[in-house]
N, C-alpha and C positions, 0 to 999 in steps of 0.2 A: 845631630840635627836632621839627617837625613833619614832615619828610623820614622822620626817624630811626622814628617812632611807624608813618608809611606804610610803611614798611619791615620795620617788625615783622610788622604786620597780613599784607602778603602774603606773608611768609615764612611764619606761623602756617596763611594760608588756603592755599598749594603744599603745606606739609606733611599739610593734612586732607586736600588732595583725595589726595595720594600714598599717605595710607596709606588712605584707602577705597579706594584702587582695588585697592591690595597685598589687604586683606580680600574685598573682591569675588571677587577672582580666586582667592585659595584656598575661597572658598565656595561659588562657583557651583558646581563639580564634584560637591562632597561634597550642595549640594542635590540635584542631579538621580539621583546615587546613592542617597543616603533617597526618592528619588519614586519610583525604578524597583523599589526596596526595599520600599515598601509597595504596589507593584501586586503583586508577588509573594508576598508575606505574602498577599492580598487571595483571591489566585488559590490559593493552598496552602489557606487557611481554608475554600473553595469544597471543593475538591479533599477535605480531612478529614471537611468535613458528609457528602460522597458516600458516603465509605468507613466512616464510625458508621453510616449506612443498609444499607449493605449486609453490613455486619456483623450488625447485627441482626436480616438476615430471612435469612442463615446461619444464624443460632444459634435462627432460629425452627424454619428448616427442621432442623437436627439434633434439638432437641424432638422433633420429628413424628415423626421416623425411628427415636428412642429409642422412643414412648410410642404411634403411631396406627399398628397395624395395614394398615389398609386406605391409608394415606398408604403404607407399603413396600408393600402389593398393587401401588398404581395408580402409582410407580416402577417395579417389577419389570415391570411389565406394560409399559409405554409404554419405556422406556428399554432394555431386556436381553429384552427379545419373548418375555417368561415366559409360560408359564400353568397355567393347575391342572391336574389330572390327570383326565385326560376329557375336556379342552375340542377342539373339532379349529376349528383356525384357517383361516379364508377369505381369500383372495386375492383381489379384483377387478383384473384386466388389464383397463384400457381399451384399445380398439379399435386403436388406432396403436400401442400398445406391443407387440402380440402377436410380430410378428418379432425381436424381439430378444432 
């Protein structure tokens, strides 16, 4: 009777290890898939903070452009080489640039 009980025991202890190993092996994968899965969550979340920032100093600057004057002056001026009527604009050519 004591063969038969030895017999059980490591049938019982071949079968644990057989199916951890079965578990192991369909798990490992789907681990490293959830790891790679929350660095990119991680990386997106980074990526979103940027883009609420930049959103809102778009929407600052459209403010400006609705409501500040002098904010479309000094656009007009710097960007589209506007100016008032009367103004006569200066050029400085540095010395090396003259031949071209």
């Amino acid at each position: 009777m004591r063969k038969r009980e030895k017999d059980r025991q490591l049938v019982w202890i071949i079968t644990f290890f057989l199916l951890g190993g079965i578990l192991l092996y369909l798990l490992i994968p789907n681990y490293s898939a959830l790891s790679r899965y929350r660095k990119d969550r991680e990386a997106l979340n980074i990526r979103i903070q940027q883009l609420e920032k930049e959103n809102e100093s778009l929407k600052a600057e459209i403010e400006k452009l609705k409501t500040d004057p002098l904010y479309i002056e000094k656009i007009a001026r710097k960007e589209l080489g506007m100016t008032r009527q009367g103004e006569v604009i200066y050029r400085i050519i540095p010395e090396n640039n003259k031949d071209k």
